[in-house]
C-alpha positions as a printed NumPy array, in Angstrom:
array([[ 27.459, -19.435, -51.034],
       [ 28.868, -16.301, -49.018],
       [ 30.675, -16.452, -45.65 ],
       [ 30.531, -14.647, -43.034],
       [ 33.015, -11.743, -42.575],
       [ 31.784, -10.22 , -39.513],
       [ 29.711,  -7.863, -38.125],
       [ 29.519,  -3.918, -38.117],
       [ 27.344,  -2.044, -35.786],
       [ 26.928,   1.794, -36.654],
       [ 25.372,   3.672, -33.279],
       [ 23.805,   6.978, -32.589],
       [ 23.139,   8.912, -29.494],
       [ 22.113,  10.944, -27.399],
       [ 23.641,  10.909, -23.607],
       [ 21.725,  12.303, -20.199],
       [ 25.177,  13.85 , -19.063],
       [ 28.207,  14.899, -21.737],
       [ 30.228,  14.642, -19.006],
       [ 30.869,  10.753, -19.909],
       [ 32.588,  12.275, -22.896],
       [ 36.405,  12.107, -21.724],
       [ 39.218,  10.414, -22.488],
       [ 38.952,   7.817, -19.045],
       [ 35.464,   7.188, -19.697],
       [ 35.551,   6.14 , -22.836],
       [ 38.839,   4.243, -22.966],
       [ 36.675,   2.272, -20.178],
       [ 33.768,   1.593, -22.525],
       [ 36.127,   0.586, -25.253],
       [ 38.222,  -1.953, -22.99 ],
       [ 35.465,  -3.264, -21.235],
       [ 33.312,  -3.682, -24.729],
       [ 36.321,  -5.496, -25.863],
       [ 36.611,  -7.966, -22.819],
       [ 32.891,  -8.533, -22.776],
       [ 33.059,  -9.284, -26.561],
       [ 36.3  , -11.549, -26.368],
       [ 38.058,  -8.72 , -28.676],
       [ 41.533,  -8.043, -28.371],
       [ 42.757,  -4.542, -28.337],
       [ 46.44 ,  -4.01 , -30.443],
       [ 46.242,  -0.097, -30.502],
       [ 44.91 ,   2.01 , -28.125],
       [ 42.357,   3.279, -27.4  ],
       [ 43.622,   7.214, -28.225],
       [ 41.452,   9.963, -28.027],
       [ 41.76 ,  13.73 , -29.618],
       [ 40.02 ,  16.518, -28.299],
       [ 38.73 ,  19.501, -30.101],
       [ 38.029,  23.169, -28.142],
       [ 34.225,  23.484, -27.814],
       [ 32.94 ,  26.666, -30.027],
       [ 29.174,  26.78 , -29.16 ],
       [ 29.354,  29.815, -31.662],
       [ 29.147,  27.233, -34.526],
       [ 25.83 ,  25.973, -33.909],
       [ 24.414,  29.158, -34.89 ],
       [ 24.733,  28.058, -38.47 ],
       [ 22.41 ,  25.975, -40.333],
       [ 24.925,  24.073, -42.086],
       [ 27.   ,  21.616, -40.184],
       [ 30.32 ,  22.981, -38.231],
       [ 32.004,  20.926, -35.776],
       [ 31.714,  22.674, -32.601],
       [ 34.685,  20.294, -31.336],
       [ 34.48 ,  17.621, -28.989],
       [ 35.972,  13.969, -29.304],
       [ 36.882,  11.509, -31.298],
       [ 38.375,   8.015, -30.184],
       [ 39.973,   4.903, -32.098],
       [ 40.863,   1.696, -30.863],
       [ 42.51 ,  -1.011, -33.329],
       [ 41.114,  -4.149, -32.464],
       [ 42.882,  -7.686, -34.091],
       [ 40.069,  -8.466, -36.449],
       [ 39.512,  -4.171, -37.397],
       [ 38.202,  -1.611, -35.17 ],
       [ 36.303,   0.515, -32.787],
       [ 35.59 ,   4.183, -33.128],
       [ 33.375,   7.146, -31.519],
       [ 33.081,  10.777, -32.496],
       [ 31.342,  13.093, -29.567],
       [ 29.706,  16.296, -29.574],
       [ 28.865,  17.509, -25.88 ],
       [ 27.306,  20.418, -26.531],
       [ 24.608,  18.408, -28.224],
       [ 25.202,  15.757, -26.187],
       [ 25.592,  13.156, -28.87 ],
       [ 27.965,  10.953, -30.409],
       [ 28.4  ,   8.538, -33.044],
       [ 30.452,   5.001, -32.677],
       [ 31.355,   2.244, -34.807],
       [ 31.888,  -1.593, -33.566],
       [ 33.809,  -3.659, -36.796],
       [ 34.65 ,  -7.052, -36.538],
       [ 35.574,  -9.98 , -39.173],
       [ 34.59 , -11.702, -36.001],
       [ 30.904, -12.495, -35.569],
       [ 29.778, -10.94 , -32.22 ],
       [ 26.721, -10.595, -30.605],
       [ 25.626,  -7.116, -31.676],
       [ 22.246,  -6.697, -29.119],
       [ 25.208,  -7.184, -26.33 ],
       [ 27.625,  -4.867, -27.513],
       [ 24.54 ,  -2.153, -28.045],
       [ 23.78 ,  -2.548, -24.384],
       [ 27.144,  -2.028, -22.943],
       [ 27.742,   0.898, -25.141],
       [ 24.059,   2.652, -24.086],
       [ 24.854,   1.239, -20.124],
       [ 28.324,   2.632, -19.976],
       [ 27.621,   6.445, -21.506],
       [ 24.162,   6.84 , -20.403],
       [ 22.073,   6.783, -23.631],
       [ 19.02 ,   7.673, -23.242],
       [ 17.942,   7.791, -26.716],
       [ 19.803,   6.37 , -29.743],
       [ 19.474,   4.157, -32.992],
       [ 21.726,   1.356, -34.405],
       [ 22.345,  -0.066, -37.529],
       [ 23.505,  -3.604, -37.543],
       [ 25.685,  -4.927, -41.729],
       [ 26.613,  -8.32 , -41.709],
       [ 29.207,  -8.042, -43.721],
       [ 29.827, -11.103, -46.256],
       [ 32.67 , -13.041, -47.933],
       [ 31.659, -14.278, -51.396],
       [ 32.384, -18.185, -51.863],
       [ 35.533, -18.443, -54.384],
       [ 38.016, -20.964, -55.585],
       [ 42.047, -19.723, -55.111]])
């Protein structure tokens, strides 16, 4: 028999206005994702910020263009977010040995940044059953 050891939500999106990525707006979605989800933040949020280079998207393969990227250390593991502005996107984890409810944590996430289209991929993760 395997046990539960939590959930993992993987999101992808696209935002009507890239102005929600900033360092205040998304420290806001990650505290108020963690209150709504009875999480408690130990570490952070922090947030680094790369110099936008539209020049890079003139390449077929794959250059950051900069943006960015947040991490907040939650007791039970973490939250996480890389954006792109330029193509208005951005990519976030939600990782929890805790079970949450993973429909609820989707629609804060799209509420607070203005998603207007997006996927997410939902692991629950497992424990196998074993004898110490």
């Amino acid at each position: 028999m395997k046990h539960s050891a939590g959930i993992h939500i993987i999101l992808d999106g696209f935002v009507k206005d890239p102005n929600v990525f900033n360092g205040p707006c998304l420290e806001h979605t990650f505290k108020k994702l963690a209150e709504a989800l009875e999480m408690k933040i130990i570490m952070g949020p922090e947030f680094l910020e790369v110099e936008l280079d539209p020049t890079k998207l003139q390449s077929d393969v794959f250059q950051d263009e900069g943006g960015i990227t947040g991490m907040c250390v939650i007791s039970t593991s973490h939250m996480s977010i890389h954006c792109w502005p330029i193509r208005k996107c951005f990519s976030m984890d939600v990782f929890s040995c805790k079970d949450f409810d993973s429909e609820k944590a989707k629609q804060i996430i799209w509420n607070l940044l203005g998603v207007e289209s997006g996927d997410y991929t939902v692991v629950n993760r497992t424990f196998p059953d074993v004898q110490v």
